[in-house]
C-alpha positions as CSV (number, residue, x, y, z in Angstrom):
1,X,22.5,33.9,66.8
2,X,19.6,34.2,63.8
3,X,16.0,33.5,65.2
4,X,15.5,30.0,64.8
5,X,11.8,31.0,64.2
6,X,12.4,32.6,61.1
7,X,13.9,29.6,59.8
8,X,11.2,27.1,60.8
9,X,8.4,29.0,59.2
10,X,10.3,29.5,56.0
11,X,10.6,25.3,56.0
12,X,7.4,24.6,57.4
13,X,4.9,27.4,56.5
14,X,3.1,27.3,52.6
15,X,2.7,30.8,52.8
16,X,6.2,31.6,52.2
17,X,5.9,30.0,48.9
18,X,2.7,31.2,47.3
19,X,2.9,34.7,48.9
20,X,6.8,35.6,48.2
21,X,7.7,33.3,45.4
22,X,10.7,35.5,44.3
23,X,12.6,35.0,47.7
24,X,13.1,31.5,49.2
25,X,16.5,32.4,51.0
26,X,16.8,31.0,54.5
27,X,18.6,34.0,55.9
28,X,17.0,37.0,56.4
29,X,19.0,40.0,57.8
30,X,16.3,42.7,58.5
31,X,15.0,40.4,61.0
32,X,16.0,40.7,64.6
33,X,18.3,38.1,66.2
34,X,16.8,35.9,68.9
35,X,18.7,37.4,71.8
36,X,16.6,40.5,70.6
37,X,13.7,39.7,70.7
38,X,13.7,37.6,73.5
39,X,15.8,40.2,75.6
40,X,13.6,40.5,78.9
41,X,11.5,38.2,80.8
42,X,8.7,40.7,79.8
43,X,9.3,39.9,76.2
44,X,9.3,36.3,76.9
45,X,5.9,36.4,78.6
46,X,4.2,38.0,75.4
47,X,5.4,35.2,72.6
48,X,2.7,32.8,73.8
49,X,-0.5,35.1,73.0
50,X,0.4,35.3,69.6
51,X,1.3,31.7,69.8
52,X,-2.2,30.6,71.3
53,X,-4.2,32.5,68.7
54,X,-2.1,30.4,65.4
55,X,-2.7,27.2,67.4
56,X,-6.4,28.3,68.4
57,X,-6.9,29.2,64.1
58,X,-5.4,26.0,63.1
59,X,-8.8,24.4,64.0
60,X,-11.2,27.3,63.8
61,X,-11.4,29.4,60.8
62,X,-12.8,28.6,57.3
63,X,-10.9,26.5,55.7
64,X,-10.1,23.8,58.7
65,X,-12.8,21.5,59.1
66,X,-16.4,22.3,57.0
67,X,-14.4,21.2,54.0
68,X,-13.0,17.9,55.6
69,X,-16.4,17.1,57.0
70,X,-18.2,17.1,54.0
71,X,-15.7,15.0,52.3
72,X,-16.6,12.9,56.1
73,X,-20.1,12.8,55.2
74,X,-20.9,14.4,57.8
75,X,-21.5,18.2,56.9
76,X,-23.2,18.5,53.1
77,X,-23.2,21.6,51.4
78,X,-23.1,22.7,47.8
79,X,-20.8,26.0,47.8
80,X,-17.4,26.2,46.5
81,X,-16.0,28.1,49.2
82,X,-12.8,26.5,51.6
83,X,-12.2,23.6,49.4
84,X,-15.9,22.4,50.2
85,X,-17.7,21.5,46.9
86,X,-14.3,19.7,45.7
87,X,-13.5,18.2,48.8
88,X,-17.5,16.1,48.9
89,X,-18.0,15.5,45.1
90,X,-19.8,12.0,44.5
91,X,-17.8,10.1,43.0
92,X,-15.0,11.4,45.2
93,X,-12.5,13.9,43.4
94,X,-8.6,13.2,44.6
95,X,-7.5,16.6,46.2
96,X,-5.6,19.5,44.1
97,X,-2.8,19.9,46.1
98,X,-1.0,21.9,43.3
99,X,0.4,24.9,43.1
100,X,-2.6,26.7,41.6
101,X,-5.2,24.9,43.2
102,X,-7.9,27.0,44.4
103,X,-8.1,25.3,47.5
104,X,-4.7,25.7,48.6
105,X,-5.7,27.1,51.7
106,X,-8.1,24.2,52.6
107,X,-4.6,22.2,52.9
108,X,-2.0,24.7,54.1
109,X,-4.2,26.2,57.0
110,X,-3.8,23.8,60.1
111,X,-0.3,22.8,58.4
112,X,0.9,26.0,58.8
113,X,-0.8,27.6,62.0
114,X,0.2,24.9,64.1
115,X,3.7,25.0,63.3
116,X,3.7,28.6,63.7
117,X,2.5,27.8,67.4
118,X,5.4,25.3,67.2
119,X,7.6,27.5,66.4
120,X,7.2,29.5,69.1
121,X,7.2,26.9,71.4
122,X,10.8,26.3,70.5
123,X,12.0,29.8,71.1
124,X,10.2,29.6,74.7
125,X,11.4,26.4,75.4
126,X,15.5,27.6,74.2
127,X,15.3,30.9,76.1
128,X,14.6,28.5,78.5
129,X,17.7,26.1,78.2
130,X,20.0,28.7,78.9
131,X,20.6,28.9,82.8
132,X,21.8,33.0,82.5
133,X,17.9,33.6,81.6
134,X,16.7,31.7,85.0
135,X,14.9,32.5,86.8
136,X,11.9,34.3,84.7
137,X,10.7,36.4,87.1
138,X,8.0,39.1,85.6
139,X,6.4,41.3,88.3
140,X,8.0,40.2,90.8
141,X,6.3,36.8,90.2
142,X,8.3,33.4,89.2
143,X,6.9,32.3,85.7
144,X,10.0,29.6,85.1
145,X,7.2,26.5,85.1
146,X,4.6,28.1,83.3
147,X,6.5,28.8,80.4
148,X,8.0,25.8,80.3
149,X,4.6,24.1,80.6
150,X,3.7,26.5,77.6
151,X,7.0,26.1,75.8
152,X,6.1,22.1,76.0
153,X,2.7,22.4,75.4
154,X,2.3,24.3,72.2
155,X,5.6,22.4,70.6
156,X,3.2,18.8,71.5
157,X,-0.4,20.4,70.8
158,X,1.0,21.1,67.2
159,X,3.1,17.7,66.4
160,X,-0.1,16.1,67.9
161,X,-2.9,17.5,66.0
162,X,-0.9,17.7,62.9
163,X,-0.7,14.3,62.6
164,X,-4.3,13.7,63.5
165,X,-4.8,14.8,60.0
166,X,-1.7,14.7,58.2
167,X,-0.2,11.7,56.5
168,X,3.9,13.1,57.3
169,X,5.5,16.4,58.6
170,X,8.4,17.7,60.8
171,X,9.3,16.7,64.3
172,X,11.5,19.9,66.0
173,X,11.8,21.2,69.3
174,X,15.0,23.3,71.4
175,X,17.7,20.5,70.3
176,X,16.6,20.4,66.7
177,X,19.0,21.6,64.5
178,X,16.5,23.5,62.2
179,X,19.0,23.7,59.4
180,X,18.4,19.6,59.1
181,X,14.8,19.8,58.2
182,X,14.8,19.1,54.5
183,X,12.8,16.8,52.1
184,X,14.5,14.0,53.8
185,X,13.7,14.7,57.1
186,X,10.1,14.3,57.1
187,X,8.8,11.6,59.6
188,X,5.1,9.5,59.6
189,X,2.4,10.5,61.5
190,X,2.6,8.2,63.8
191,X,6.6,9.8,64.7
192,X,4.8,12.9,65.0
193,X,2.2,11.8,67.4
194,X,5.0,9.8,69.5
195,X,6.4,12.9,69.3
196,X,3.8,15.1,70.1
197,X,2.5,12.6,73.0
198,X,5.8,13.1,74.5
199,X,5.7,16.7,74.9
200,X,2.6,17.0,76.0
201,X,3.2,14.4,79.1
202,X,5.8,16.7,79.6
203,X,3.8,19.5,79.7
204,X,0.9,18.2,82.0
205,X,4.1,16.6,84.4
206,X,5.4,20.6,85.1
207,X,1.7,22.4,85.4
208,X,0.6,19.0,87.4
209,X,3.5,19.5,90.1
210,X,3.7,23.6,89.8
211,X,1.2,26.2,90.8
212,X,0.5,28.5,88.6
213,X,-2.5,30.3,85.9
214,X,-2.3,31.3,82.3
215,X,-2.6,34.9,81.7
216,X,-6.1,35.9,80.9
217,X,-4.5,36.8,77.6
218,X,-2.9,33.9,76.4
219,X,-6.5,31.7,75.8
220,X,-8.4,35.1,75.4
221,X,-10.2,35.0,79.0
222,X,-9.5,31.8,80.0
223,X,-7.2,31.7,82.8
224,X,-6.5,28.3,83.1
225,X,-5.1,26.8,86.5
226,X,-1.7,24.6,86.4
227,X,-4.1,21.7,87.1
228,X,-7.0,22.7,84.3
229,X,-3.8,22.9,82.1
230,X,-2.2,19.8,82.4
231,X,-6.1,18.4,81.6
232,X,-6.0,20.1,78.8
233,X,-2.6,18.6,77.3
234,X,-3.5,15.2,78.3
235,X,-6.8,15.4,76.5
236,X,-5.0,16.0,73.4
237,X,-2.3,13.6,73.9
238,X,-5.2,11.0,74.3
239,X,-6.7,13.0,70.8
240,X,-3.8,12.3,69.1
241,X,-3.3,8.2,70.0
242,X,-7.2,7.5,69.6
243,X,-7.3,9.6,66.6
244,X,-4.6,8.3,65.0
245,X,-6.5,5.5,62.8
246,X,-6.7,6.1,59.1
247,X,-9.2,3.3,58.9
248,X,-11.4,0.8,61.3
249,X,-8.3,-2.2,60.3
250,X,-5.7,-0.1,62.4
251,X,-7.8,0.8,65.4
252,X,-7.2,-2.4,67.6
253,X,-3.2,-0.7,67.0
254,X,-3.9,1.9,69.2
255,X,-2.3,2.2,72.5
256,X,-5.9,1.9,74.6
257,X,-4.1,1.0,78.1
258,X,-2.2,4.9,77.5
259,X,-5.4,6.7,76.3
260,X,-6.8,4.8,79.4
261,X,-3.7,6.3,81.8
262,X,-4.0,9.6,79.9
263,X,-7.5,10.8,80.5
264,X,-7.7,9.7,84.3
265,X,-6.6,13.3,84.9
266,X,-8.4,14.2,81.7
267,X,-10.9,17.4,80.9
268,X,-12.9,18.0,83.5
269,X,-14.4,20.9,81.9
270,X,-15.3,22.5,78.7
271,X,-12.6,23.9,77.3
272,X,-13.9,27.1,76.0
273,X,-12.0,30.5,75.5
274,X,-14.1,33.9,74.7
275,X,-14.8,35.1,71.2
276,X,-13.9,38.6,70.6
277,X,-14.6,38.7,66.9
278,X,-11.5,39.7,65.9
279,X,-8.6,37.3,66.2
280,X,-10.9,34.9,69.2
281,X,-13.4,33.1,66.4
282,X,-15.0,30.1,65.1
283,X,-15.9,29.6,61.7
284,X,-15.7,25.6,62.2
285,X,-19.3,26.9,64.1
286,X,-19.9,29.4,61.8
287,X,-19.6,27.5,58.3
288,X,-20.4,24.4,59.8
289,X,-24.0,25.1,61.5
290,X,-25.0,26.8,58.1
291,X,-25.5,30.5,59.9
292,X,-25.4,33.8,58.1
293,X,-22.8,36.2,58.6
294,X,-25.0,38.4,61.2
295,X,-25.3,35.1,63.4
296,X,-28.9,34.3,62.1
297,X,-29.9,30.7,61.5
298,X,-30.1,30.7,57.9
299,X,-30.1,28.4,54.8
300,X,-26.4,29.7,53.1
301,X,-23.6,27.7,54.6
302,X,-23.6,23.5,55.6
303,X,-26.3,21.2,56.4
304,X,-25.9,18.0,58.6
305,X,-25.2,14.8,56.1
306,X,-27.8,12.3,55.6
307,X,-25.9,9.9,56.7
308,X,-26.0,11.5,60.3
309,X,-29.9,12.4,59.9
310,X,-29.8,8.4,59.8
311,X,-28.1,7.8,62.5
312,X,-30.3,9.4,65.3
313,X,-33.6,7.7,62.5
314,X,-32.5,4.6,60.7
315,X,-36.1,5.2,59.0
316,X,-34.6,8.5,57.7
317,X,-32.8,8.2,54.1
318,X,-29.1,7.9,54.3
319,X,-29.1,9.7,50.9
320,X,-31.2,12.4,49.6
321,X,-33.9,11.3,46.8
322,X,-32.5,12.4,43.6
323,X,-35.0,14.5,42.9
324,X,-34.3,16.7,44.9
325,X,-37.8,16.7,46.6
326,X,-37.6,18.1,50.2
327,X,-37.6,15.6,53.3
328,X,-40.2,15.3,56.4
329,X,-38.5,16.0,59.6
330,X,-37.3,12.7,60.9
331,X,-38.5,10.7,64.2
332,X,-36.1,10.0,66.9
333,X,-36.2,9.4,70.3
334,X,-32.9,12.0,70.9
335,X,-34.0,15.1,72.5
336,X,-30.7,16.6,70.9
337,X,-33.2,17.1,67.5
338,X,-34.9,20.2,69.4
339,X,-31.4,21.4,70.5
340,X,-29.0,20.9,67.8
341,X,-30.5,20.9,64.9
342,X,-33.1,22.8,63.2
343,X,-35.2,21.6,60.3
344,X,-35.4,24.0,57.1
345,X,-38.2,22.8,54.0
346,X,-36.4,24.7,51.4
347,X,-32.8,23.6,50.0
348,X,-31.2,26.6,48.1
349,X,-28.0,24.5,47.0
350,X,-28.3,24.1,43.3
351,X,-29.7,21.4,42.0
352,X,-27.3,20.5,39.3
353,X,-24.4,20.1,42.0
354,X,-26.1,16.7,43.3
355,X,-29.1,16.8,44.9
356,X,-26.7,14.3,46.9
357,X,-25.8,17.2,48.7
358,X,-29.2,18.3,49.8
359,X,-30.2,17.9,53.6
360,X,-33.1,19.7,55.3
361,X,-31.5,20.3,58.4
362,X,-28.9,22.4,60.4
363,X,-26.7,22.0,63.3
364,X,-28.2,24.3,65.3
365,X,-26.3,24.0,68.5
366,X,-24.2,27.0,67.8
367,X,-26.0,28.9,65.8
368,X,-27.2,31.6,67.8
369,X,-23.5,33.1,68.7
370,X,-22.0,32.3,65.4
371,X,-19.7,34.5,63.7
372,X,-19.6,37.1,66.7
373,X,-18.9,35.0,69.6
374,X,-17.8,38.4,71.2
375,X,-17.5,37.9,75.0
376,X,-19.3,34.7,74.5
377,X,-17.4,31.1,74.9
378,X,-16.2,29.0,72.0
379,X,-16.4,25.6,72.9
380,X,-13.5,23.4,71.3
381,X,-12.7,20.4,73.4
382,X,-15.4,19.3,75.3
383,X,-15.6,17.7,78.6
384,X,-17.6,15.4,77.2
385,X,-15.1,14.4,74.4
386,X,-12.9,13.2,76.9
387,X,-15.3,10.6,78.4
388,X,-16.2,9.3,75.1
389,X,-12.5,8.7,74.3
390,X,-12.1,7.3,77.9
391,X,-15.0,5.4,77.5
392,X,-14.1,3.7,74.0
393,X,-10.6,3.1,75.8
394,X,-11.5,1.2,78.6
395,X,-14.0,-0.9,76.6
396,X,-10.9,-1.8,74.1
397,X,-8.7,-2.4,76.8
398,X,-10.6,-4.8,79.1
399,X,-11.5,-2.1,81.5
400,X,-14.6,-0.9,83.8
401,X,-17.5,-1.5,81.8
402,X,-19.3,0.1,84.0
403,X,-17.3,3.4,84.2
404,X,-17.4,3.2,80.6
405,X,-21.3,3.2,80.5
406,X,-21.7,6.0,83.2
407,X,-19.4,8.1,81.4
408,X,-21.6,7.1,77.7
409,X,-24.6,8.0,79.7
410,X,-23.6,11.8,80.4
411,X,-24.2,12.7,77.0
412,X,-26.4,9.8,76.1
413,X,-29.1,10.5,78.8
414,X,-28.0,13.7,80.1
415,X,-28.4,15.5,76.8
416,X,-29.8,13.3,74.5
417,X,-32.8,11.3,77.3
418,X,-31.9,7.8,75.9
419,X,-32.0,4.6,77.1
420,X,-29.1,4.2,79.8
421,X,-26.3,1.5,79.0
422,X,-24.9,-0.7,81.8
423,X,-22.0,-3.2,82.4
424,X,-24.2,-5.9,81.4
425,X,-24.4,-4.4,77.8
426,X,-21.9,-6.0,75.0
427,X,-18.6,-4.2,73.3
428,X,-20.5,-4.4,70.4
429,X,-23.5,-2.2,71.8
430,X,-21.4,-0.6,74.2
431,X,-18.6,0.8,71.0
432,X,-21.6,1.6,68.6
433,X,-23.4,4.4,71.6
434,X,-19.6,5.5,71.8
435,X,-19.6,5.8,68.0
436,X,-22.8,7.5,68.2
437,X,-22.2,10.1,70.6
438,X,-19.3,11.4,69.3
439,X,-21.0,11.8,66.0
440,X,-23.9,13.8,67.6
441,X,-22.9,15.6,70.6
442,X,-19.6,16.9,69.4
443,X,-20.5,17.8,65.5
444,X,-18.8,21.0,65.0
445,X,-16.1,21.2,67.8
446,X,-12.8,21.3,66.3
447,X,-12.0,21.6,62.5
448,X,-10.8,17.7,61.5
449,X,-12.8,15.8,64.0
450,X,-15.6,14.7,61.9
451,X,-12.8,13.1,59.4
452,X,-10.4,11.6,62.1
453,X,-14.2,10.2,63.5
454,X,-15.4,9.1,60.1
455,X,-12.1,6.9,59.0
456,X,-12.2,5.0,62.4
457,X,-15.4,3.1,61.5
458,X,-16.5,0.4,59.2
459,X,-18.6,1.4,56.2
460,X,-18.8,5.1,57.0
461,X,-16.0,6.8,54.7
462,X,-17.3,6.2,50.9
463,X,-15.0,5.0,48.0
464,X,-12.5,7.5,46.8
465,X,-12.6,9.3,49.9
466,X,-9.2,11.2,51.7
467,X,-8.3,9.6,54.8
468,X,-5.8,12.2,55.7
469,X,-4.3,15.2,54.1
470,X,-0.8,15.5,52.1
471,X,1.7,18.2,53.0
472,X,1.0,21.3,51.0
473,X,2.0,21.3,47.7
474,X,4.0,24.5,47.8
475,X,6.1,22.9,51.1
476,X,7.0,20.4,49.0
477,X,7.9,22.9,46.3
478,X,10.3,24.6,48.4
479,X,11.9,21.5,49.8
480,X,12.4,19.8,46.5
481,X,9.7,17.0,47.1
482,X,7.5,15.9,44.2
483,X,3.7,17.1,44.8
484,X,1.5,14.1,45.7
485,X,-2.3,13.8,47.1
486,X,-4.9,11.8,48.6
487,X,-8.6,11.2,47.4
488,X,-10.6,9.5,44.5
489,X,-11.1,6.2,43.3
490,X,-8.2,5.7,42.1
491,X,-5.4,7.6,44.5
492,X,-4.1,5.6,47.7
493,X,-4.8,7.0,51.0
């Protein structure tokens, strides 16, 4: 039997294309058959390190989220680096999802990481199916559930997040004939997120009725319990339904009564493996809070988006001036302005760029581990990101109002020493501090947050805009698909 894996990646994964153009054959004999690779329990146990680190990547490195944020209007920055000065021109450029683009890999990233995590998902999860193999016992220890929580988990996490910012892709797992997946087989996002919810319910079902913890190696220090586990796959199930909109018209579409179900046994901590600077990193920090490469706040990278700045001070100037004249710091009664951001006088984007993309400050919040995060924690999915989705959730759904406030106010007056809500206050107030604190407190989490945040809410995406992203072009090259995109005045998104 041929490693289905090999397969997979050669459908799914752009790199195929633009890094071995003269070879597009499915087979591949100088790779090792499944049974293999996968001969021993012990073997087994390794696959989901290597897994954890494409599916940790997908949102962390250069080109998955700076670029998509300042498209968001919510990071600003001038450079052409990771798709980020043609992804936030004003008036909005449509993306260049061709062959030769030069931000190729500002598309292909996530695409491709994720279903490499997929992938091997589905090779855990067949070993798996076949009762000769059970149980997996490794040390003398039984590690049948929490590969197949794993197995479940990384197949969902990738369907799941992949159609947080994809507009169609792939749905595959253990019963997937992988020979089937051709240019006709591709499915909406909102298949892929059914599809993705799915798995990960399974996923938090096994690690919620098992005992068990992740190796220290899978999450790079993180030893997760069964119980911290299943948290973690709910949280990104309930990601991946209140993500989902494209635009403020299709939020009231969203199952709230699930996301509701979902995140009572949501995060109930930060959920934040170590750096080791090597394969453990986080550029979305990095690139994002504007640092140098030694970790030094600096001037070079992204700056926070007027519109933002105008958020925490509607006094502030939603868009620069256009001459380019620097800014006073703003006034706001958010403590978060001494914390998370820092206030630079000089600009060094050039001028003749758009002074539209000028901004005197920096998110600061991560500054001061950036780039080397070695032994140091990356945060990716906050705790805190789980109320705010819980909170939005119940106040959409006719819930607590009450438990929706208390869990606004953790961030709200916990970090941020604002005004408390309370039961008594409206949806309308109630859904705007929700809107709010997402924006603030979890700027620069995960790469694709700021633009699944941004499309959910009335006038904040400008004209011309991308909504979500296409497949990348040289996927569809392989599978025989015409090339299409999303962005500018005059595309559809």
């Amino acid at each position: 039997m041929k490693m289905y894996k090999i397969n997979l990646i050669i459908l799914l994964a752009l790199g195929v294309f633009i890094n071995s153009c003269a070879d597009l054959e499915i087979e591949n004999f100088n790779e090792p058959n499944f049974d293999d690779v996968l001969a021993s329990p012990q073997d087994l146990i390794n696959v989901p390190g290597g897994a954890f680190v494409s599916w940790w990547q997908a949102q962390s490195t250069v080109n998955t989220g700076t670029a998509w944020a300042a498209n968001a209007d919510m990071l600003t920055c001038s450079w052409g680096n990771f798709g980020i000065r043609n992804f936030s021109w004003q008036p909005p450029l449509a993306i260049d999802n061709s062959l030769t683009s030069n931000d190729a890999a500002a598309i292909s990233t996530a695409y491709s990481n994720y279903y490499n995590a997929v992938s091997s998902g589905i090779d855990i999860e067949r070993f798996l199916s076949v009762p000769e193999n059970l149980p997996v016992i490794v040390n003398g220890v039984d590690q049948t559930a929490m590969l197949d929580a794993v197995s479940k988990f990384l197949i969902g996490s990738g369907h799941a997040q992949i159609s947080i910012l994809y507009d169609r892709g792939f749905t595959a797992d253990s019963e997937t004939d992988l020979g089937t997946l051709n240019g006709e087989a591709f499915v909406t996002s909102a298949e892929m997120r059914d599809f993705g919810v799915s798995k990960l319910e399974e996923a938090a079902s096994i690690a919620s009725s098992n005992t068990f913890s992740l190796p220290a190696n899978y999450l790079n220090g993180l030893e997760l319990t069964s119980t911290q586990f299943a948290e973690l796959a709910n949280h990104i199930a309930a990601m991946a339904l209140a993500y989902h909109p494209r635009n403020p018209g299709e939020v009231g579409d969203v199952d709230w009564a699930k996301v509701v179900t979902l995140t009572n046994n949501g995060l109930s901590y930060d959920f934040a493996p170590l750096g080791d600077n090597n394969l453990w990193f986080d550029d979305v920090k990095g690139i994002g809070g504007g640092a140098l490469a030694n970790g030094v706040a600096a001037n070079t990278w992204a700056r926070v988006d007027q519109k933002v700045l105008n958020l925490m001070d509607p006094n502030y100037p939603s868009e620069f001036p256009a001459d380019g004249a620097s800014l006073p710091e703003l006034t706001t009664d958010d403590d978060r302005i001494s914390t998370d951001f820092l206030y630079r006088s000089s600009i060094f984007f050039p001028i003749d760029r758009g002074t539209y993309r000028f901004s005197n400050y920096v998110h600061n919040r991560y500054i001061p581990n950036a780039y080397d995060f070695a032994g140091v924690p990356m945060p990716k999915f906050l705790k805190a990101e789980g109320d705010l989705i819980r909170a939005e959730a119940l106040i959409r759904s006719g819930g607590d109002k009450g438990e929706a406030a208390t869990l606004i106010n953790n961030t709200r007056v916990g970090r941020g020493g604002l005004t408390p809500l309370t039961a008594a206050d409206s949806d309308t107030d109630m859904l705007a501090a929700v809107k709010y604190e997402r924006i603030i407190e979890l700027l620069n989490t995960w790469g694709g947050r700021e633009l699944a945040e941004a499309r959910r809410w009335d006038g904040w995406l400008r004209e011309g805009a991308f909504r979500q992203l296409p497949v990348p072009g040289g996927e569809l090259t392989v599978l025989g698909v015409e090339i299409y995109t999303f962005g500018g005045l005059e595309a559809s998104n």
